[in-house]
N, C-alpha and C positions, 0 to 999 in steps of 0.2 A: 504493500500500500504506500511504497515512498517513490515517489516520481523524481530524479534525479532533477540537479539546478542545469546540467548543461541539455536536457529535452528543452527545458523551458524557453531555450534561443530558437526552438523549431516550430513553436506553436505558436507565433503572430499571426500567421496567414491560412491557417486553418480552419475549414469548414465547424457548422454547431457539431452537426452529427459527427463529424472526426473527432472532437474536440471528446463528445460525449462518449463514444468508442474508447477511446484514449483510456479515459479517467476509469470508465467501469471497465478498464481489461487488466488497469494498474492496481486497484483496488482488490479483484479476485486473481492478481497472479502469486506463483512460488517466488520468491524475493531470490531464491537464489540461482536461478536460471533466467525473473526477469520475465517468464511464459505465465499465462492462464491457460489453463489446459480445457478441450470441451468447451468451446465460446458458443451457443448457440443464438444464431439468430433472433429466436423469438423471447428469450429471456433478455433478450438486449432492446428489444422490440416494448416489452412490456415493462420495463424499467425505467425506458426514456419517452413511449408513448409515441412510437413511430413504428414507419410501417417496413417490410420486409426487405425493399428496395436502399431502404436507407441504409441499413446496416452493411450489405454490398458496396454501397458507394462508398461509404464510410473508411471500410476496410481496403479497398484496394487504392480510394482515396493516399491513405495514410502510408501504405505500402511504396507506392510513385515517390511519395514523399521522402520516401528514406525510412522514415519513423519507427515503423515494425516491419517485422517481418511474418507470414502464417501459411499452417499448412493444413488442407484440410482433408480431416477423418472420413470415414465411413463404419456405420456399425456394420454387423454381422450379417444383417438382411439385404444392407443397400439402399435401406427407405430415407433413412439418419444423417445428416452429417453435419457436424459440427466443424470447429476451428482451434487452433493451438497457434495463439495471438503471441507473438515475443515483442517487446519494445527494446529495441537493439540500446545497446550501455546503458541497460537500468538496469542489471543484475545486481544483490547486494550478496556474495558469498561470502561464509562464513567465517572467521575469522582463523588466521594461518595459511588463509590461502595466498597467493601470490596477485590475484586482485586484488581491486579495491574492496577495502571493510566498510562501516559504518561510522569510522574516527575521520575518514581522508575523504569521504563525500556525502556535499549537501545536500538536502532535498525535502520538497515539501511532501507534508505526512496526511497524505490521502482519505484516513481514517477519520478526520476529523467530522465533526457531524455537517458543519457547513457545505462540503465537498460532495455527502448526498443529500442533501437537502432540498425540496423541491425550488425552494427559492433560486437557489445555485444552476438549477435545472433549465429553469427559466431564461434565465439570462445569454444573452449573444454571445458570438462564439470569443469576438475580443473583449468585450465583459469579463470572461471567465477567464481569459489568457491576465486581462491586468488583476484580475482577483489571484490567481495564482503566483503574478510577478508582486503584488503589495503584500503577499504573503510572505513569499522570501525575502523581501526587501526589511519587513517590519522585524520579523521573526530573529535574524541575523544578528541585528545590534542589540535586539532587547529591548529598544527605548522607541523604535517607529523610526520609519521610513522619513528622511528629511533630503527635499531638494528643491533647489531655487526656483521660482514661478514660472519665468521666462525658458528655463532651461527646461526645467520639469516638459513645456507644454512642447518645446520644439526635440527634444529626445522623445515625447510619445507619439507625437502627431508621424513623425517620421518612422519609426516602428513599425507603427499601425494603418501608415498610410491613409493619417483623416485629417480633421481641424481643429483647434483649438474649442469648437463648440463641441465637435463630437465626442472631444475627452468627456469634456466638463460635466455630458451628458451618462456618459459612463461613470465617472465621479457621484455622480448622482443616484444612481443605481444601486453601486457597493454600498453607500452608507446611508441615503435616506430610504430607500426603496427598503434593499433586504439587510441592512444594519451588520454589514459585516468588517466594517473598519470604520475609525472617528478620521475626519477629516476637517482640519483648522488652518488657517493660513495665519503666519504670526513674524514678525521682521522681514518679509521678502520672502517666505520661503512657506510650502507646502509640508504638513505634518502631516503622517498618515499612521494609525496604531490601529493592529487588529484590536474586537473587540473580544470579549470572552468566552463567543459563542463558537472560537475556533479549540478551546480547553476540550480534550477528548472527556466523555463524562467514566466516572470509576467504573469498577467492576462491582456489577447489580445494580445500577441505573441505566436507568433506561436509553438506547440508542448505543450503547458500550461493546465496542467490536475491537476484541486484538485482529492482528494481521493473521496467525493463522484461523483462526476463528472463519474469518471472509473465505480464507483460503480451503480449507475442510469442506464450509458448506458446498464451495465452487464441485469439491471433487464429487459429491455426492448425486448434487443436480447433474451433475457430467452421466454420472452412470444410471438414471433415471431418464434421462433423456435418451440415452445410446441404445436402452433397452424399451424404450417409447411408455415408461409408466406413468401413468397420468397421479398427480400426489395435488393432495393442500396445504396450510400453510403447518396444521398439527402433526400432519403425518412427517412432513417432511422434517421438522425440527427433531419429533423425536427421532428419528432416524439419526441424523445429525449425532443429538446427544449420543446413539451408542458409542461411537465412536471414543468418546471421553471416558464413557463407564466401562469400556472395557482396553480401553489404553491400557493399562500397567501391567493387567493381566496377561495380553498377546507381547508386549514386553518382555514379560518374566521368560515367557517362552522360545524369547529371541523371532519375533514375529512382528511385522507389520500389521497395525488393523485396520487401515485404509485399504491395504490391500486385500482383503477376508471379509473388510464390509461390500466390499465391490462384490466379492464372489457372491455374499449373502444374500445381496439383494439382484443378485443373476436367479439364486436359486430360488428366489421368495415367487417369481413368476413363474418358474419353469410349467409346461402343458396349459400355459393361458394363450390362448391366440391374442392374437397381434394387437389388434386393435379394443381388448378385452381388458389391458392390463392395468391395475392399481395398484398405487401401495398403499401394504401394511406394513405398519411397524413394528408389532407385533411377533407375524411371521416372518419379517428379516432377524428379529431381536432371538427369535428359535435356530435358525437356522446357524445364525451368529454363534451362538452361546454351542450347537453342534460341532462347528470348525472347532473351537477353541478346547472342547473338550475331546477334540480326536487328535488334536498336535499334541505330540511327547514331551514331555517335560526336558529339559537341557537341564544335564547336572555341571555341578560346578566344576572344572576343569583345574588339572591339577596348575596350569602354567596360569589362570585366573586367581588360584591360589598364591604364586610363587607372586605375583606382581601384589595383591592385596599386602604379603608379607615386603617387599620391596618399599612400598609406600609410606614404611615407616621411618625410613632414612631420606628424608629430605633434605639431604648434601648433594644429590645428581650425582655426579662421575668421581664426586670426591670422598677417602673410604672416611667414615665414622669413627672419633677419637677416641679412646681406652682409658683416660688418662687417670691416673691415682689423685685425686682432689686432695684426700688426705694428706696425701705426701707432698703436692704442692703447698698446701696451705703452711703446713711444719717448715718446710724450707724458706719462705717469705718471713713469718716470725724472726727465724733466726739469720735473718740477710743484714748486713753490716748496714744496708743503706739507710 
């Protein structure tokens, strides 16, 4: 869900629907590949409230552009086919890699609620490009974006390719319309501070999404879709949650449970025709807790063993000292110094 600062130089001149593509592919991709896996058209459709064509344009829009890159799926029948959206240098891998980490690159954090907000939604496509540029700009110092009047208006107009009124008009949007930054003018110069509606809210209030959170639910709709299950919003959460509730258990087992929720909900339809199929959650949550109890248990390995025992010497490569304190301490007493 973090959109890298140097995307941000590519999207002046992009379409709403690219603009909206963008944002929902950055929001449900793996951070560390940079992909949303399984993009389907109509969940994109139904998000941003356009129609099936747009999302096409959109895509290969953005594709010409340089922007992403995609390839696209087919399920098993050939009726299905989805997309695996990459936003080329927005991968964030993990730390030790020879990438970039998350120390060495900036970028605005997607997840905030402003970002899906329908207000956010609404708004043109360079609306949302300077909401995202007054984000980084604010965000960075801490204290709000500050730049000179005359300067400010011929560094945007030029950008953006408009006029000094059509800023102002945009200005007017961000912060009277949908109140997502204060905007003052004080000495000469334009002050711009988000407001606190970009503050992600905690965890158990409402609208509170970690990155994998977005990213789970993506994988789940993925295999609902590839499988043509028609779901709600109850069914599909609980499904979701298994996921969580049986994390530590497929864990213990040295087991993925993204990957065994996938099989689960392959097998919760199995002998339903095509156009027949719904979820339960229920009958994945069986078929679930079946995989799990037919995987062997991993015992502890005697070289899992030897590195637990290793971990106690935290010297690294240099050996552990023996030394007789007692005899040290005796010998300082009695030292002339």
């Amino acid at each position: 869900m973090k959109l890298k600062y140097r995307i941000l130089e590519k999207l002046h001149n992009v379409s709403n629907s690219e603009m909206d593509l963008l944002v929902w592919a950055v929001q449900h991709s793996d951070e560390t590949s940079g992909t949303m896996y399984g993009a389907y058209y109509k969940d994109y459709c139904d998000e941003y409230d356009r129609c099936k064509q747009s999302f096409y344009n959109a895509l290969y829009g953005l594709a010409d552009k340089g922007i992403v890159t995609f390839r696209r799926n087919q399920n098993d029948a050939g009726t299905t086919s989805d997309y695996d959206i990459t936003v080329n240098d927005n991968a964030y891998p993990w730390k030790g890699s020879s990438e970039a980490t998350y120390r060495n690159e900036g970028y605005v954090d997607l997840a905030s609620p402003v970002f899906r907000s329908g207000e956010f939604k609404s708004l043109k496509a360079k609306e949302k490009y300077l909401a995202l540029e007054f984000r980084k700009r604010s965000f960075e110092t801490g204290k709000g974006y500050k730049h000179g009047i005359r300067a400010f208006y011929d560094a945007w107009d030029k950008t953006l390719g408009v006029t000094d009124r059509t800023v102002r008009g945009y200005i007017h949007s961000l912060s009277k319309v949908c109140g997502f930054f204060s905007v003052g003018i004080k000495d000469g110069f334009y002050r711009i501070t988000s407001r606190i509606c970009f503050k992600k809210p905690a965890k158990g209030q409402e609208g509170h999404r970690y990155d994998q959170d977005m990213y789970n639910e993506q994988a789940v709709r993925m295999d609902l879709n590839r499988d043509n299950i028609k779901y709600d919003k109850t069914g599909f959460d609980d499904t979701v949650f298994l996921m969580y509730q049986y994390a530590s258990a497929f864990a213990k087992k040295h087991a993925d449970v993204k990957t065994y929720l996938s099989a689960a909900i392959h097998n919760s339809i199995s002998g339903h025709k095509w156009r027949d199929r719904s979820l339960s959650a229920p009958i994945v949550h069986h078929h679930l807790k079946a995989i799990l109890d037919g995987l062997k248990d991993v015992p502890e390995t005697q070289s899992a063993k030897q590195n637990s025992k290793s971990k106690k010497n935290r010297f690294n490569s240099f050996g552990q000292r023996d030394n007789d304190y007692g005899e040290l301490e005796s010998l300082l007493l009695n030292s002339t110094i």
